[in-house]
NUKOL-936491 format. One record per residue (C-alpha): residue in one letter; y, z, x. Coordinates in nm, 4 decimals. Layout:
{residu = A, Y = Y, Z = Z, X = X}
...
***
This chain:
{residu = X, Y = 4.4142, Z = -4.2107, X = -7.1715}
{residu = X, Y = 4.6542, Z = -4.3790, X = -6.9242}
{residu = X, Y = 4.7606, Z = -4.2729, X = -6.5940}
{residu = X, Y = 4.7458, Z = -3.8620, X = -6.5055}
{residu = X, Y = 5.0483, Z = -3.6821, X = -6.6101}
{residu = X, Y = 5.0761, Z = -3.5449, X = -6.3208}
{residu = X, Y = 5.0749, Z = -3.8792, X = -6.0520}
{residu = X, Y = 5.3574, Z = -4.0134, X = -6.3467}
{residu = X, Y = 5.5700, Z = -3.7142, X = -6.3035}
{residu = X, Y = 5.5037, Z = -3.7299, X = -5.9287}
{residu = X, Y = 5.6064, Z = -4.0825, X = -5.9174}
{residu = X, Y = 5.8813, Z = -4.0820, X = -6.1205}
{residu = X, Y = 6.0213, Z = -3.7769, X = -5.8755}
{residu = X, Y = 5.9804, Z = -4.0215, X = -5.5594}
{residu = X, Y = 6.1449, Z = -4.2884, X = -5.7249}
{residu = X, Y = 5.8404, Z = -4.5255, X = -5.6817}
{residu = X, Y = 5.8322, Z = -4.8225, X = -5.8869}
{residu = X, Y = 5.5028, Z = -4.8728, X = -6.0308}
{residu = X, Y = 5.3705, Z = -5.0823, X = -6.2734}
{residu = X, Y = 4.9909, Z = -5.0017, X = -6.4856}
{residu = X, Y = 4.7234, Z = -5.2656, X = -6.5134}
{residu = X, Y = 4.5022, Z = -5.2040, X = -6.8108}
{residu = X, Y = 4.1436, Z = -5.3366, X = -6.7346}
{residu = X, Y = 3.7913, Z = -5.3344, X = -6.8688}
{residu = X, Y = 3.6182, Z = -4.9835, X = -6.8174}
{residu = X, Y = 3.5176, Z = -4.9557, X = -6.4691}
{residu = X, Y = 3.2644, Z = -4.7201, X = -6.2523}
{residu = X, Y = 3.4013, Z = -4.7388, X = -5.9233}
{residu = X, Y = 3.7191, Z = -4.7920, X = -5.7536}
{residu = X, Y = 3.5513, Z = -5.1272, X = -5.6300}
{residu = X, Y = 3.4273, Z = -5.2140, X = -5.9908}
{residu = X, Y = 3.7591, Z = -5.1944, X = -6.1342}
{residu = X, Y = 3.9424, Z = -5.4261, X = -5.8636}
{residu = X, Y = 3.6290, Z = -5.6676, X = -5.9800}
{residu = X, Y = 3.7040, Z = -5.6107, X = -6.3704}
{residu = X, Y = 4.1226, Z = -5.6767, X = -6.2548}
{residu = X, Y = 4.0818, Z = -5.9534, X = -6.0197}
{residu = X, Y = 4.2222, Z = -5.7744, X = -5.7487}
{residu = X, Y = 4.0978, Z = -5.8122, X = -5.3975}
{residu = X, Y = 3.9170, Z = -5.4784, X = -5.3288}
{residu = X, Y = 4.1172, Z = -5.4849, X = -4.9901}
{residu = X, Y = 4.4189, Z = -5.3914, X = -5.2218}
{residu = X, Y = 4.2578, Z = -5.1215, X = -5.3411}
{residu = X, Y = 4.3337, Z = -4.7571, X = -5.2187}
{residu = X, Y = 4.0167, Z = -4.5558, X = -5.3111}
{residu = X, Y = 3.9977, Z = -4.1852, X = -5.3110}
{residu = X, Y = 3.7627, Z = -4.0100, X = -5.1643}
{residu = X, Y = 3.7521, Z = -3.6013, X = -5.2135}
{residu = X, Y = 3.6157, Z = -3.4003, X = -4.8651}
{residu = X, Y = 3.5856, Z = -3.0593, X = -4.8257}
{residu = X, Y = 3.7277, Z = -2.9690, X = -4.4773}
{residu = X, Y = 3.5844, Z = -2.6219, X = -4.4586}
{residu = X, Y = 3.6723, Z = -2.4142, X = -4.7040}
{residu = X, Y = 3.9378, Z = -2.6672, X = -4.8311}
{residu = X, Y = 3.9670, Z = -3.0076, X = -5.0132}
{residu = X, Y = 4.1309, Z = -3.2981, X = -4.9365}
{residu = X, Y = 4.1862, Z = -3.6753, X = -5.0107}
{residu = X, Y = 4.0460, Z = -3.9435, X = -4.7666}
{residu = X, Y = 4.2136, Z = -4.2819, X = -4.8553}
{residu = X, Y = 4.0643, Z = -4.6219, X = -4.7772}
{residu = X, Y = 4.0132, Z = -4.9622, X = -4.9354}
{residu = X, Y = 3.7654, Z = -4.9729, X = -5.2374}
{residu = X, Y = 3.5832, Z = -5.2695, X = -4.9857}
{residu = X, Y = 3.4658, Z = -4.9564, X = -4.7172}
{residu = X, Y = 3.3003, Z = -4.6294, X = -4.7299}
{residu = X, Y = 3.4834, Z = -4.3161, X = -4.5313}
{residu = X, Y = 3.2942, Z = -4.2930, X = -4.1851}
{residu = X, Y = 3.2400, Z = -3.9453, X = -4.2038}
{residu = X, Y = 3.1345, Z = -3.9154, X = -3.8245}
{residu = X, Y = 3.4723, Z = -4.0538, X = -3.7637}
{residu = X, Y = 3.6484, Z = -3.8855, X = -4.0067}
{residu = X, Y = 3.5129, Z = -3.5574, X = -3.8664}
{residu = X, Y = 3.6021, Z = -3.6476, X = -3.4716}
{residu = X, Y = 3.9605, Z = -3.7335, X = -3.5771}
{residu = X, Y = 4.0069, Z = -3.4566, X = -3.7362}
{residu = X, Y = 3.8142, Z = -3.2030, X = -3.5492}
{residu = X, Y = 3.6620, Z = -3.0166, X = -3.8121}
{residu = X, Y = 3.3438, Z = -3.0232, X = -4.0683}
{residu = X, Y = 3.3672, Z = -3.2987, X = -4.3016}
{residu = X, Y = 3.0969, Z = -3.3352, X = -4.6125}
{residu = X, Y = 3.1435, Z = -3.5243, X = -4.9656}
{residu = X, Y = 3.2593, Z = -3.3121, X = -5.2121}
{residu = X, Y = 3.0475, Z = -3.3037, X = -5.5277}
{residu = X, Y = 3.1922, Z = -3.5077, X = -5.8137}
{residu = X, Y = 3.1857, Z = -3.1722, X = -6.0157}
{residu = X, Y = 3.4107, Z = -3.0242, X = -5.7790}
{residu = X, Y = 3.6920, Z = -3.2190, X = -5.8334}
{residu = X, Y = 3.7496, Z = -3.1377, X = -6.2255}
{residu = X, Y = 4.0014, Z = -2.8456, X = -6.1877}
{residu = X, Y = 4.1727, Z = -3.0259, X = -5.9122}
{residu = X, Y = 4.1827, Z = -3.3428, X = -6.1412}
{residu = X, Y = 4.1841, Z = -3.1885, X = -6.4994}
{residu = X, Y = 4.4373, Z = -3.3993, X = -6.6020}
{residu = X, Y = 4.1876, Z = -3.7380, X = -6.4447}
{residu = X, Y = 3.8642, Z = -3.8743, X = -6.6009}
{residu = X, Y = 3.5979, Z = -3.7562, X = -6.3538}
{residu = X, Y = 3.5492, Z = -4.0020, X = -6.0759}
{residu = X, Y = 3.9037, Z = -4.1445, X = -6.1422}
{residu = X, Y = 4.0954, Z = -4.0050, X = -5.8808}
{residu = X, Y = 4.3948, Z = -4.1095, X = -5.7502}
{residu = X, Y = 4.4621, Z = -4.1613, X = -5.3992}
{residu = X, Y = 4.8032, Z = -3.9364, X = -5.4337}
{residu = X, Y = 4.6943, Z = -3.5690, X = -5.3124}
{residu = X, Y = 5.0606, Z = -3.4526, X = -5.3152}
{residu = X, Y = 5.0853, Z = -3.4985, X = -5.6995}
{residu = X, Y = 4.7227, Z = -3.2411, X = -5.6754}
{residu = X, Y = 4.8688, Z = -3.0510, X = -5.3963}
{residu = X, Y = 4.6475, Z = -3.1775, X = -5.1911}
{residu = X, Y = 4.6089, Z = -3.3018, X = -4.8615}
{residu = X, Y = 4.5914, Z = -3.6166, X = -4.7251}
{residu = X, Y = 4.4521, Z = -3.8832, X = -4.4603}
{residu = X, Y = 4.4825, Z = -4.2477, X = -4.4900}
{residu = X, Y = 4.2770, Z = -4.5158, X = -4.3082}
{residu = X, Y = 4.5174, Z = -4.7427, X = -4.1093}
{residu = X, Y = 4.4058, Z = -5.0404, X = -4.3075}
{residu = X, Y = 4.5724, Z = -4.9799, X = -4.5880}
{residu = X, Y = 4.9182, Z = -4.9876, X = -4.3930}
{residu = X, Y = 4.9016, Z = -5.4168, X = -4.3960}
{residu = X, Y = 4.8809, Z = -5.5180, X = -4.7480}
{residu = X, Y = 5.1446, Z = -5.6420, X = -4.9366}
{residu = X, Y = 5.0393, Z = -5.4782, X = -5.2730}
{residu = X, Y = 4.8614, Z = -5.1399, X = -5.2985}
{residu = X, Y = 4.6129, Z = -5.1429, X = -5.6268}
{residu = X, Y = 4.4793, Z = -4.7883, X = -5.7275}
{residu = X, Y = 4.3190, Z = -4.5817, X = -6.0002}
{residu = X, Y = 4.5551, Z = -4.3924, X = -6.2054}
{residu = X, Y = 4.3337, Z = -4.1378, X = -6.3588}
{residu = X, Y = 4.1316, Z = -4.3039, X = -6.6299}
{residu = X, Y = 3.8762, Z = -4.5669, X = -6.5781}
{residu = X, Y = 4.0581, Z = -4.8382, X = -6.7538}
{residu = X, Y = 4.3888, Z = -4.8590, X = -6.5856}
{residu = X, Y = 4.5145, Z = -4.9108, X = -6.2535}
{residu = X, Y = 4.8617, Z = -4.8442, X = -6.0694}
{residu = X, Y = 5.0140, Z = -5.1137, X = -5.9324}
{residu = X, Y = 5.2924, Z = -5.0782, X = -5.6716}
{residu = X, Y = 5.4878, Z = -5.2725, X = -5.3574}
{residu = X, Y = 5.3512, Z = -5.2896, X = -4.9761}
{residu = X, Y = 5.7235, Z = -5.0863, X = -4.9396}
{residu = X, Y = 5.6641, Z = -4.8440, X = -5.2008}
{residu = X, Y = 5.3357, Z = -4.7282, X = -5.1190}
{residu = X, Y = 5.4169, Z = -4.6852, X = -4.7495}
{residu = X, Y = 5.7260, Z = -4.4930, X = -4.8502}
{residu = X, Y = 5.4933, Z = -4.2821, X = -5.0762}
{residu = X, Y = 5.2421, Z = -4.2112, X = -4.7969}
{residu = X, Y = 5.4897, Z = -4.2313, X = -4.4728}
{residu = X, Y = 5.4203, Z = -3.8163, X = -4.4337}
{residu = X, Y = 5.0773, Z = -3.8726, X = -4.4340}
{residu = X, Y = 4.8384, Z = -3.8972, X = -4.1027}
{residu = X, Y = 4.6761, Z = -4.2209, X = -4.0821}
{residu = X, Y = 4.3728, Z = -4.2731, X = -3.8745}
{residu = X, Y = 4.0825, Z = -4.5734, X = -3.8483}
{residu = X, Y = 3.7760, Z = -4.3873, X = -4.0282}
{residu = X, Y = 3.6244, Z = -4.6461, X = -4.2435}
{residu = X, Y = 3.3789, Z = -4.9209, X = -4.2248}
***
């Protein structure tokens, strides 16, 4: 498998230039920055919440964990971890636990921690565990300028 079909499609629609990194099968978001010699700071990491009765995508480097006190507060509304399970029909086109950080392309919502708005490169799982999207500092912000960005990681 290489990147979702759908996050390709998506992409191609924005006009995002992209390039994919192949790499070494990887567990985790942080585990495949290791495997690709990326600094996990360059690495948006996906995290599915359910928000009440809905999901959506927190985004923040694959070197911190979603603060979900914070996350909650800023948002003003019940936060938990969504079950791994749970995010096969939003994903079925995505190896589970291979999300990408993109919840547009999965109609999804989405909220990005403010961290990710400095780098100069933007590293992130396309879908599979063995290949990652690589894309510009410009890019990426132009991909994500529409959505809310917050400080909710640590």
């Amino acid at each position: 498998m290489s990147i979702s079909p759908r996050l390709r499609s998506y992409l191609d629609r924005r006009g995002c230039r992209f390039e994919e990194i192949p790499h070494a099968r990887a567990k985790s978001a942080a585990q495949a920055a290791h495997v690709a010699h990326i600094d996990d700071d360059l690495m948006a990491k996906a995290v599915l919440v359910r928000v009440g009765e809905d999901y959506m995508l927190a985004v923040v480097p694959a070197s911190r964990q979603v603060r979900f006190d914070r996350l909650q507060h800023w948002l003003g509304r019940p936060v938990r971890l969504a079950e791994e399970e749970e995010s096969a029909s939003l994903f079925s086109d995505c190896d589970l636990g291979a999300i990408p950080p993109i919840g547009e392309a999965f109609n999804l919502e989405t909220v990005m921690d403010e961290s990710l708005l400095d780098a100069d490169d933007i590293y992130f799982e396309g879908g599979d565990h063995k290949t990652l999207v690589h894309m510009s500092a410009g890019d990426w912000r132009k991909l994500m300028r529409d959505q809310p960005c917050g400080a909710f990681s640590a």
